[in-house]
VEXDREN-2710 file (C-alpha; in Angstrom, 1 decimal):
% VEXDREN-2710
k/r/px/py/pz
1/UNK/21.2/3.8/-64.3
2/UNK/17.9/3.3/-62.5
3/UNK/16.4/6.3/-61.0
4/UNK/15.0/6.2/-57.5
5/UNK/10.9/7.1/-57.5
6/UNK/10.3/9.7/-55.2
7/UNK/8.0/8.4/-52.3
8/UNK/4.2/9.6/-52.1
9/UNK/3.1/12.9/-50.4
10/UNK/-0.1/11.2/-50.1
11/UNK/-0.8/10.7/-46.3
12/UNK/-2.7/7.5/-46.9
13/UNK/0.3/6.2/-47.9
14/UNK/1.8/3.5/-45.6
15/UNK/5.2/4.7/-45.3
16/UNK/3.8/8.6/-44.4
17/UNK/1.2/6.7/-42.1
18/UNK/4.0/4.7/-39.8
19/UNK/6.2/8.2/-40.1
20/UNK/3.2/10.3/-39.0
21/UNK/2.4/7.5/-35.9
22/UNK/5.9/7.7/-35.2
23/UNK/5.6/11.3/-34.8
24/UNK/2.7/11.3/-32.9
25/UNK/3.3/8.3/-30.1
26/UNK/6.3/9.8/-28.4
27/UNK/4.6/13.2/-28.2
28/UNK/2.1/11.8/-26.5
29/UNK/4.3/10.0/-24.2
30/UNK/6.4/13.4/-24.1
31/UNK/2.9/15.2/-22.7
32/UNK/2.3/12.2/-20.8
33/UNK/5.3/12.1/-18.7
34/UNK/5.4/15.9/-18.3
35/UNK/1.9/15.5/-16.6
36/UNK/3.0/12.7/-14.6
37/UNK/5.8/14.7/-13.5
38/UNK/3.6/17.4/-11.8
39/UNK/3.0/18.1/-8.0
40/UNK/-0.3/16.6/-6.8
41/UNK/-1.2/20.4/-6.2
42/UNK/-1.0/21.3/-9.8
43/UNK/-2.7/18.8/-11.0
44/UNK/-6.4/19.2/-8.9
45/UNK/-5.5/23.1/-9.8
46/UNK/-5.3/22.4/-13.3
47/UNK/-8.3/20.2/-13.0
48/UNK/-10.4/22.4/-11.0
49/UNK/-9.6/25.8/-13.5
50/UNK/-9.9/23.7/-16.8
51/UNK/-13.4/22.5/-15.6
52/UNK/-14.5/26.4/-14.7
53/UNK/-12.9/27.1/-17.9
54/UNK/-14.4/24.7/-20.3
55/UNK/-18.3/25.1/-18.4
56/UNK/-17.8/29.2/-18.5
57/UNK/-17.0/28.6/-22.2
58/UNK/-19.9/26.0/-23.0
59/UNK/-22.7/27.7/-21.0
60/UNK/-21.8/31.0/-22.9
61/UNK/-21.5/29.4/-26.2
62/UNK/-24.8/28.0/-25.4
63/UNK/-25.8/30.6/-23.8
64/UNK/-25.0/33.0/-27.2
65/UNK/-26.4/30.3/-29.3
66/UNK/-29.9/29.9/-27.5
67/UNK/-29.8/34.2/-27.1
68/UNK/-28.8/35.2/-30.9
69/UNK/-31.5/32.5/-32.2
70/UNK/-34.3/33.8/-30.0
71/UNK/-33.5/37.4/-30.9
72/UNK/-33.4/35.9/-35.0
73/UNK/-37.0/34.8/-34.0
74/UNK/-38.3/37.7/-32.1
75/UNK/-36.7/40.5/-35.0
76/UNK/-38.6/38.6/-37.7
77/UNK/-42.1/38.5/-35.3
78/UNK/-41.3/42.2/-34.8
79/UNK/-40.9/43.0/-38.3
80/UNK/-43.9/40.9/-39.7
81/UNK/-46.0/42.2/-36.9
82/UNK/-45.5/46.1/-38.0
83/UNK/-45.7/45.2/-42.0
84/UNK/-49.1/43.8/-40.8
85/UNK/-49.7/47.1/-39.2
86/UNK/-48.5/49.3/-41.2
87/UNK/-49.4/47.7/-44.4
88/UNK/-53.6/47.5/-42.4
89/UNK/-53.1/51.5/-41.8
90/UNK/-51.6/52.4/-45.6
91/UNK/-54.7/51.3/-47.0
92/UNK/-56.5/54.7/-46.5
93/UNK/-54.3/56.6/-47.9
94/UNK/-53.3/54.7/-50.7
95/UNK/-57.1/54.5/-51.9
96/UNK/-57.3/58.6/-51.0
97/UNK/-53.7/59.2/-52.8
98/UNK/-52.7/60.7/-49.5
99/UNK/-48.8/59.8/-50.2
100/UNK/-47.7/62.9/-48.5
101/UNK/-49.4/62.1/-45.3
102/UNK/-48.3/58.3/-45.6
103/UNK/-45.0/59.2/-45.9
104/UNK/-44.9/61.9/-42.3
105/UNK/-46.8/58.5/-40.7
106/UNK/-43.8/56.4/-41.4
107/UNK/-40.9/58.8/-40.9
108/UNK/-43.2/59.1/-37.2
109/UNK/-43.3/55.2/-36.7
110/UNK/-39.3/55.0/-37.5
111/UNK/-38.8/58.2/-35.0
112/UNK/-40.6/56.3/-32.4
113/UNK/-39.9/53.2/-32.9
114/UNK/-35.7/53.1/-33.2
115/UNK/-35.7/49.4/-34.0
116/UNK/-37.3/50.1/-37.6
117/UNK/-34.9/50.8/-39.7
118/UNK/-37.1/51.8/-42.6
119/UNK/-40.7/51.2/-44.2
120/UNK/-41.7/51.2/-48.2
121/UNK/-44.9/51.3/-49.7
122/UNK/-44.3/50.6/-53.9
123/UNK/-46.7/49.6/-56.4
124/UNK/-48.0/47.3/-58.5
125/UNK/-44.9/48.0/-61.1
126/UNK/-42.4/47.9/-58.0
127/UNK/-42.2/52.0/-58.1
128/UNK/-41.8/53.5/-54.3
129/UNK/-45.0/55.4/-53.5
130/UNK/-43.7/56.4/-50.2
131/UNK/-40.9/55.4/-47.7
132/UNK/-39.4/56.4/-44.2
133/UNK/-36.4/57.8/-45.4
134/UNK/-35.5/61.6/-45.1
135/UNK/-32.6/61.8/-47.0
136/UNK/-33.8/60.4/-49.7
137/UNK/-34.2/56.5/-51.2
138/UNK/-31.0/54.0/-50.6
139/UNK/-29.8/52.8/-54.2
140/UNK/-28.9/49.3/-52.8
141/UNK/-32.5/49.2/-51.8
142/UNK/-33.7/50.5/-55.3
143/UNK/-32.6/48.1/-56.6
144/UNK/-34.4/45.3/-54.2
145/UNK/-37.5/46.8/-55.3
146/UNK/-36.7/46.1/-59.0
147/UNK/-37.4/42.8/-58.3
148/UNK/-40.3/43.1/-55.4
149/UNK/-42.9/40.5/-54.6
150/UNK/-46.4/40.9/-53.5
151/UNK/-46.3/37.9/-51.6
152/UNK/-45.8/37.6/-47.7
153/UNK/-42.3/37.0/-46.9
154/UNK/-39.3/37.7/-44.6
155/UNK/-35.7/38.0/-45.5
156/UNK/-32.4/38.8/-44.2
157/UNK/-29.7/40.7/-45.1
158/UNK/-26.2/42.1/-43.9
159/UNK/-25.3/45.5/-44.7
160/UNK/-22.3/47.7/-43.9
161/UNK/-23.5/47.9/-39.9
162/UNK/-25.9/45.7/-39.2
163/UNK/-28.6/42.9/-39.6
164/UNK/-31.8/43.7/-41.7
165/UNK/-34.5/41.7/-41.2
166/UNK/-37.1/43.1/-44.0
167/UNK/-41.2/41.5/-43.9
168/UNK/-42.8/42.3/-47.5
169/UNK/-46.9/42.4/-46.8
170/UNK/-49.3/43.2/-49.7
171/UNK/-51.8/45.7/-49.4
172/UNK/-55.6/44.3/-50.0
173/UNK/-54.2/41.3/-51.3
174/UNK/-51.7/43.0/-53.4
175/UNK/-54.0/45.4/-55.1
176/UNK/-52.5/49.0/-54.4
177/UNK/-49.1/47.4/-54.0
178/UNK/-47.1/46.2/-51.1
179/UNK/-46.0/47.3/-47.7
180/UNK/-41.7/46.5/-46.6
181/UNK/-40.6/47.0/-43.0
182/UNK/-36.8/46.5/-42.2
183/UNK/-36.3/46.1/-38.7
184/UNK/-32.2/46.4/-37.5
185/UNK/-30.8/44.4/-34.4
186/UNK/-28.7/47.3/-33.5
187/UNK/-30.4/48.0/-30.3
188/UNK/-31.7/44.4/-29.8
189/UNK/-27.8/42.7/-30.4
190/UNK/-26.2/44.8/-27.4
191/UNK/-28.5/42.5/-24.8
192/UNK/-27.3/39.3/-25.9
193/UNK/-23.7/41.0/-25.9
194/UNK/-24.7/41.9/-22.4
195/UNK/-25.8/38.5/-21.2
196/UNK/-22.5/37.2/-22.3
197/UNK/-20.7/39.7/-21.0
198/UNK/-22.7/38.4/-17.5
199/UNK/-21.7/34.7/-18.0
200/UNK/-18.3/35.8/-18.6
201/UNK/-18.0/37.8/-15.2
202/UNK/-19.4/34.8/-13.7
203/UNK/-17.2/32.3/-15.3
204/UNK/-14.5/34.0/-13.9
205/UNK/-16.3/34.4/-10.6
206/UNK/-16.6/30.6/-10.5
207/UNK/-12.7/30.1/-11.7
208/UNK/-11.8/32.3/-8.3
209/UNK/-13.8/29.8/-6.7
210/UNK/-12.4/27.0/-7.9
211/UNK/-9.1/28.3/-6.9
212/UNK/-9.6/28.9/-3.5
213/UNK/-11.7/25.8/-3.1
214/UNK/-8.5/23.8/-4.7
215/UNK/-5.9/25.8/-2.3
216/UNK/-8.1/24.3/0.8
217/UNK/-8.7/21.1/-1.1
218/UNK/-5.0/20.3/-2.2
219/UNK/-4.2/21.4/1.6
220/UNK/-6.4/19.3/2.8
221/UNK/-4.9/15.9/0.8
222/UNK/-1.7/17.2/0.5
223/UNK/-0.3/18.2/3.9
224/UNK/-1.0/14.5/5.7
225/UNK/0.3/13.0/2.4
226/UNK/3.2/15.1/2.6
227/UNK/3.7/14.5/7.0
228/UNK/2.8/10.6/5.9
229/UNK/6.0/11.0/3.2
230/UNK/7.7/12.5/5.7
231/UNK/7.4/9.2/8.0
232/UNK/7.7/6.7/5.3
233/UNK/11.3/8.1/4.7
234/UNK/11.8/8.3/8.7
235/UNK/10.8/4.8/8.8
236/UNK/13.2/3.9/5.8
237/UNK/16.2/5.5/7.9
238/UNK/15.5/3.1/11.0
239/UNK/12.9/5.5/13.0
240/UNK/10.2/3.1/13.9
241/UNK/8.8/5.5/16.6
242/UNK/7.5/7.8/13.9
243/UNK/3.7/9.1/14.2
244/UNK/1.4/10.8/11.5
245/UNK/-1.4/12.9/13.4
246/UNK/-4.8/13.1/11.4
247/UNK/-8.4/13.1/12.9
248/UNK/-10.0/13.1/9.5
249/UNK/-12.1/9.5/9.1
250/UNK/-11.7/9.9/5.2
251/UNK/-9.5/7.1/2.4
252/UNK/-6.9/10.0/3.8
253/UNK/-7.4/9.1/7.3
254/UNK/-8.3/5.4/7.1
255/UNK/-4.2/5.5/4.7
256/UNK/-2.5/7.3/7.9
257/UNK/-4.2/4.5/10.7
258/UNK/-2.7/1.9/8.6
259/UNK/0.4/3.7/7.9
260/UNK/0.6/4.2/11.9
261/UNK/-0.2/0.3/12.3
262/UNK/2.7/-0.6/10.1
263/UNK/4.5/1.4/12.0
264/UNK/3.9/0.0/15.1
265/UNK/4.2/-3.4/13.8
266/UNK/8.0/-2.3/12.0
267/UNK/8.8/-1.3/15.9
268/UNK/7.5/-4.3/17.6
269/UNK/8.9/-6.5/14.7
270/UNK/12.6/-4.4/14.9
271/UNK/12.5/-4.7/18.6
272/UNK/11.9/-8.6/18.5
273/UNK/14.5/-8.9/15.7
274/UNK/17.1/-7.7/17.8
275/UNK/16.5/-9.7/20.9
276/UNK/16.5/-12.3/18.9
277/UNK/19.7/-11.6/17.1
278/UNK/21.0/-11.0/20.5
279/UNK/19.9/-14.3/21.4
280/UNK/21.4/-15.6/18.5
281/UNK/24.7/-14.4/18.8
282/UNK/24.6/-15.3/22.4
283/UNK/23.7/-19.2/20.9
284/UNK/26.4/-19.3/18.8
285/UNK/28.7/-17.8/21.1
286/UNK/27.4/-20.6/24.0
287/UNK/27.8/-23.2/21.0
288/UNK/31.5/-22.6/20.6
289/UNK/32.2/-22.1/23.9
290/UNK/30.3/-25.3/24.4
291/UNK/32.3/-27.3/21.8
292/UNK/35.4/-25.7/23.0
293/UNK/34.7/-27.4/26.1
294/UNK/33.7/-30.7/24.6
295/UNK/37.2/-30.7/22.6
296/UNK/38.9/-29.9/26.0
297/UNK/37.1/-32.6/27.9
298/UNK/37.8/-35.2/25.3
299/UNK/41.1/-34.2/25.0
300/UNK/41.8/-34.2/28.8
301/UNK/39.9/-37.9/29.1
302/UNK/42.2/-38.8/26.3
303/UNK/44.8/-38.0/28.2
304/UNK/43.8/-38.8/32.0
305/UNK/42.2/-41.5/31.0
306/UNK/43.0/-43.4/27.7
307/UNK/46.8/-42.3/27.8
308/UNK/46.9/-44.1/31.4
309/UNK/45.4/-46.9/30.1
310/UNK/47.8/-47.2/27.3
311/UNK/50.6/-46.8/29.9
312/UNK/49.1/-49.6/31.9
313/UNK/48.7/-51.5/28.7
314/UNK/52.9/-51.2/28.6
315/UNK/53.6/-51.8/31.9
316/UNK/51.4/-55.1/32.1
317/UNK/53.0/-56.0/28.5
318/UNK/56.5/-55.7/30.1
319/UNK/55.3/-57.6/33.2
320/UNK/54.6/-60.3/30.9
321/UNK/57.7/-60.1/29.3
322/UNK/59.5/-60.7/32.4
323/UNK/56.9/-63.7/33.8
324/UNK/59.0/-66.7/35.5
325/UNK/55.9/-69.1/34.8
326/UNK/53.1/-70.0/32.7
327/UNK/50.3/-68.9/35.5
328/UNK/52.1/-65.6/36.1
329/UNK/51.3/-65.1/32.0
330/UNK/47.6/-66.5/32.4
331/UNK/46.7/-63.8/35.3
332/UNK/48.7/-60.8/33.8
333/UNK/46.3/-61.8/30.2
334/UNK/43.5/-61.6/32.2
335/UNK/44.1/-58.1/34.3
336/UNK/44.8/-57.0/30.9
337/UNK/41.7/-58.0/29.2
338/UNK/39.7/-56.3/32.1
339/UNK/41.5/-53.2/31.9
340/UNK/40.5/-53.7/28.1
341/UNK/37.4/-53.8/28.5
342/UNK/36.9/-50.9/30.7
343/UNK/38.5/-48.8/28.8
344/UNK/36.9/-49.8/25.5
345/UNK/33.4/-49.4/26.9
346/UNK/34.6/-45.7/28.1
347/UNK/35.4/-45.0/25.1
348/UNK/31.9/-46.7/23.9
349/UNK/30.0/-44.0/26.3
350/UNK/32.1/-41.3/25.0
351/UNK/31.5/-41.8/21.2
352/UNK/27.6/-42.1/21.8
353/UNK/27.9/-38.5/23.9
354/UNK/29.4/-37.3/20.5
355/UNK/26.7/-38.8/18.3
356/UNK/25.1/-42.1/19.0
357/UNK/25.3/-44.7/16.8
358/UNK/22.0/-46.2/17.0
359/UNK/20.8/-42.9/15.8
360/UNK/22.1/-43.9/12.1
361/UNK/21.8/-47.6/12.4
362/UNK/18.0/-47.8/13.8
363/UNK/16.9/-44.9/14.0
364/UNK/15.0/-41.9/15.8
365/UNK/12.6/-44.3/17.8
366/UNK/15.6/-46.7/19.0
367/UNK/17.9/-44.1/20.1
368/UNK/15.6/-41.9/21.8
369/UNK/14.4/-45.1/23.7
370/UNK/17.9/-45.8/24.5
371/UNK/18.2/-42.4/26.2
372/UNK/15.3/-42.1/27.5
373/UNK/16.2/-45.8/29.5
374/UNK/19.4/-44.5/30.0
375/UNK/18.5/-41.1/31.4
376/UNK/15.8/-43.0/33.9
377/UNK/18.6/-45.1/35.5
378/UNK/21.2/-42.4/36.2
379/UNK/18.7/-40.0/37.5
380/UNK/16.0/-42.4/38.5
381/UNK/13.3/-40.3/37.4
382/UNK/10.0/-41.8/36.1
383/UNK/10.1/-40.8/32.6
384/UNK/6.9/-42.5/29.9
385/UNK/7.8/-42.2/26.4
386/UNK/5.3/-42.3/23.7
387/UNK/6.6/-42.7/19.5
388/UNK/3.8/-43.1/17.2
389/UNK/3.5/-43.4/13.3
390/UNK/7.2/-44.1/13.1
391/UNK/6.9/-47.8/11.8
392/UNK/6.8/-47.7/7.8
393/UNK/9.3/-44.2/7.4
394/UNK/11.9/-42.3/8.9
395/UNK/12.7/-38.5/8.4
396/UNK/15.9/-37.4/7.0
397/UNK/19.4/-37.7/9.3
398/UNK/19.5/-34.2/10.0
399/UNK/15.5/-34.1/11.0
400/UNK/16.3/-37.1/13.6
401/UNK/19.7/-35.5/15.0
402/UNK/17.3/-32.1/15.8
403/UNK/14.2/-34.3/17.4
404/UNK/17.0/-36.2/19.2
405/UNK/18.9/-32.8/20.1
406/UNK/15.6/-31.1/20.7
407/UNK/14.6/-33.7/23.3
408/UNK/17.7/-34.5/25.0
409/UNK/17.5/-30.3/26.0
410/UNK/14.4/-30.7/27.0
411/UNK/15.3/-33.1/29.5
412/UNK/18.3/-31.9/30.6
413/UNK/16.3/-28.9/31.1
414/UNK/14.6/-30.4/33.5
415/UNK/17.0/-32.1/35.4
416/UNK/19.0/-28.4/35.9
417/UNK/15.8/-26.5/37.1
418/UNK/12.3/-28.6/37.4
419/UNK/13.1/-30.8/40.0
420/UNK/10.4/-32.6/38.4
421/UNK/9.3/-36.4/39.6
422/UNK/7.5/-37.3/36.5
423/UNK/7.8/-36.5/32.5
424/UNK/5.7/-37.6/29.9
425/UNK/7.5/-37.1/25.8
426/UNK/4.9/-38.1/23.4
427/UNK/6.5/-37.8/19.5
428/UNK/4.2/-38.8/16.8
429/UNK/4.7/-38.6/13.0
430/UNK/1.0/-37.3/11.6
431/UNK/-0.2/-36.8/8.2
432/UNK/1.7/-33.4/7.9
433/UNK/4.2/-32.8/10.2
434/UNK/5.8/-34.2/13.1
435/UNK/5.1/-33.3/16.4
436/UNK/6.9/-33.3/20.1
437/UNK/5.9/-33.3/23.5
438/UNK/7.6/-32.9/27.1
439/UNK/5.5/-32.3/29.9
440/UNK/7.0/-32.4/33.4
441/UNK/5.3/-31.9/36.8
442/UNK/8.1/-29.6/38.3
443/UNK/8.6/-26.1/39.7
444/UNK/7.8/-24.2/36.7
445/UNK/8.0/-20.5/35.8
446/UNK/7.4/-17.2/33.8
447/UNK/7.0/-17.3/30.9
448/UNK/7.1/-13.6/30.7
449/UNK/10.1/-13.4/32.3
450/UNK/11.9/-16.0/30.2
451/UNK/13.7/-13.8/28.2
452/UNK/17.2/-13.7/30.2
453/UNK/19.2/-16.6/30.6
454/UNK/16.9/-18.8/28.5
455/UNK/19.8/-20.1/25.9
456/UNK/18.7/-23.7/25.9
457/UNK/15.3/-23.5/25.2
458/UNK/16.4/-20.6/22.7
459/UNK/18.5/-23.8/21.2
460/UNK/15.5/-25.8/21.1
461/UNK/13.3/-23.3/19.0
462/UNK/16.1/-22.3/16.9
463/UNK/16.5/-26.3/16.1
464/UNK/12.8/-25.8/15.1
465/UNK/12.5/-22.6/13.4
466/UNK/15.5/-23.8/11.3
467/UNK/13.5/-26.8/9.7
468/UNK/10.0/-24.7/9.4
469/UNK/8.4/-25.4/12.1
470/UNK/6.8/-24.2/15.4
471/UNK/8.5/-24.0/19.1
472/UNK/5.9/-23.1/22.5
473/UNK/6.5/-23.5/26.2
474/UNK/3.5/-23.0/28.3
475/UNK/4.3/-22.7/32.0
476/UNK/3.5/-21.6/35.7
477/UNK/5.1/-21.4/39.0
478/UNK/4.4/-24.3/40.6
479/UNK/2.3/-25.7/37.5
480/UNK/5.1/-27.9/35.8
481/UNK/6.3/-27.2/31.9
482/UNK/4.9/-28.4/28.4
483/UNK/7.2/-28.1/25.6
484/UNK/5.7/-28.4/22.5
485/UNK/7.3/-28.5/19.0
486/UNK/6.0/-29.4/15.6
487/UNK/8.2/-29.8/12.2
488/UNK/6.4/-29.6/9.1
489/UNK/6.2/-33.0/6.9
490/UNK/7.7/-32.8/3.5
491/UNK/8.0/-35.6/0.9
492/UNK/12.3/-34.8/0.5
493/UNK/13.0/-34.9/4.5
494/UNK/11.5/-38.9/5.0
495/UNK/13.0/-41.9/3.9
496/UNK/11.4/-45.2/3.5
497/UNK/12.9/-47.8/6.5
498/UNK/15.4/-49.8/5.7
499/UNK/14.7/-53.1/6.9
END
């Protein structure tokens, strides 16, 4: 049986590596989200307290760090200035062997002086000739002198309460011995414990601050971000009258005027949406009453007028049926090819009211001409008709049935309101797009005011809008009407000309 190897506890290890990632990424992502999650509020408080925080906690590191390492330098000055003193003034009495009044000098210098913590004079050999103490010689420091220097020198030690910083001087260059001052930071330490204490009050002084300086600063972003959430879900629910109030001319302020000029647009754009759906649903509603009426005229010329023909048809067949003579037959063929042809070029007219032919056979330039000639002699109006770039291609069928549709409106138009004399329709097929004139020289009107009753040319535009492209009316009372339309060119809606 094999036995499995245990895996590494080494955390160089690949496998502990990808665990230990593993670990780590969706904590992050945890801590992430959670911060995400908070209220803007929170977020510049938490900001604005952790940066009083972390600068309180610098500048008083700093501060203790700078502090402590002066008072280091000062202490040791201190110390190696008195040693020098001292060790200038024990000369006297060593060379007099005045140890008695050396020692009442220094125990003086201690009382007066309660940094110094205690001053030595041994010899040569490292025995104590006199000291400060009253109570008798420290042993820790007995043995320090076992091993004494005459040399010039500053150390530092820690004892049971405080910081010794002890200065060795020789006396004349070592000769009688040599001079040790301890100086103690216990009354030195408590102003550097003082000046932190200081930056401390103040740190917190300045985190108060920040506080009350985040309240107004959250307040200040976060109520017109708040009134401007407000709107946005006001204008979600269909309120487009909706207002955020700000005076401010900060990224706040400059946020809210555009806010309030989306708004404004939503409302004007809401407001032209529904006339226009009004519109439409009046077109469509015009467009099947319209080809309700178109069925019920065809249906009652069908009937008036084709079904009596047919009649006739049957009475002039019978007639011929019951002929005596060969001439009787000759002039009953001929009534009855007359009466054909009548009603066969009715019927003509009435298939090219539905759609005209020539339309599909020749194309938008023929059948608009044919109108157009058409239109002149029934209402003997001076119409001039302009087509250019249509030689080499034709647009698509359903392109040429809206130019066609859009025209015949126009004209039509006309002949209901303009009482116009003259009209000019220019059509040309440019680089990029086809465009369309009318122009008449009739009665005019509004075109502010064109909003009620204006179906057909609403039928015109729609035509347009519907193939991507542009509808305008410019008109005045008294100044005639320009209808101008322009459909966009595109490589799928031409066809080359069949020839």
């Amino acid at each position: 049986m094999k036995h499995l190897r245990p895996q590494s506890n080494n955390i160089n290890h690949p496998g502990n590596r990808l665990f230990t990632s593993n670990l780590v990424m969706p904590n992050i992502d945890r801590w992430w989200n959670w911060a995400n999650s908070l209220s803007l509020w929170v977020k510049i408080m938490g900001i604005a307290v952790g940066m009083a925080i972390l600068v309180g906690l610098l500048s008083s590191f700093q501060a203790y760090h700078y502090a402590s390492k002066n008072l280091n330098e000062q202490l040791k000055e201190k110390s190696l200035a008195i040693a020098r003193e001292q060790a200038a003034h024990a000369e006297y009495y060593l060379l007099v062997n005045d140890l008695l009044s050396l020692t009442e000098s220094f125990k003086n210098i201690k009382k007066n002086r309660p940094d110094v913590r205690y001053i030595i004079i041994q010899g040569q050999q490292g025995e104590i000739l006199a000291h400060s103490f009253k109570n008798g010689f420290p042993a820790d420091l007995i043995t320090n002198t076992q091993n004494a220097t005459p040399n010039e020198s500053t150390v530092i030690f820690q004892t049971e309460k405080e910081m010794i910083w002890e200065s060795t001087i020789p006396v004349m260059g070592g000769k009688l011995g040599s001079l040790r001052v301890g100086i103690t930071d216990l009354h030195a330490r408590p102003r550097v414990y003082s000046l932190i204490h200081s930056l401390a009050l103040g740190t917190i002084g300045v985190i108060i601050l920040a506080i009350l300086l985040s309240i107004i600063l959250t307040g200040l972003i976060t109520k017109p971000i708040d009134r401007l959430s407000k709107a946005t879900c006001a204008i979600r629910k269909g309120d487009y009258n909706t207002i955020v109030n700000y005076s401010c001319q900060d990224e706040v302020g400059n946020l809210i005027e555009a806010f309030n000029i989306m708004a404004a647009q939503l409302k004007r754009a809401a407001k032209e949406r529904l006339q226009k759906d009004h519109l439409r649903s009046n077109f469509i509603t015009q467009i099947i009453a319209t080809q309700e009426e178109e069925r019920k005229r065809i249906a009652r010329e069908l009937h008036d007028q084709t079904g009596q023909a047919l009649v006739s048809f049957m009475l002039m067949l019978k007639m011929l049926e019951q002929a005596n003579s060969q001439e009787e037959i000759n002039n009953g063929i001929k009534q009855l090819k007359v009466v054909l042809s009548e009603e066969m070029e009715n019927i003509h007219h009435m298939a090219i009211e539905l759609r005209p032919s020539v339309l599909d056979d020749m194309g938008i330039e023929a059948a608009i001409g044919l109108y157009v000639d058409q239109f002149k002699q029934k209402h003997n109006i001076d119409i001039k008709l302009t087509i250019i770039g249509f030689d080499d291609n034709r647009p698509a069928p359903h392109v040429e049935i809206s130019i066609y549709r859009i025209i015949q409106e126009a004209l039509i138009n006309v002949l209901r309101h303009a009482k116009a004399k003259k009209i000019k329709i220019i059509l040309e097929w440019r680089d990029t797009d086809i465009r369309g004139i009318v122009e008449d020289d009739g009665v005019g009107f509004n075109t502010d005011g064109r909003d009620k009753g204006r179906l057909g040319l609403y039928g015109m535009e729609e035509r347009s809008r519907l193939l991507g492209g542009t509808f305008r009316i410019e008109s005045e009372p008294e100044g005639g009407t320009l209808v101008l339309f322009s459909i966009p060119f595109e490589q799928d809606l031409a066809e080359d000309k069949k020839p």
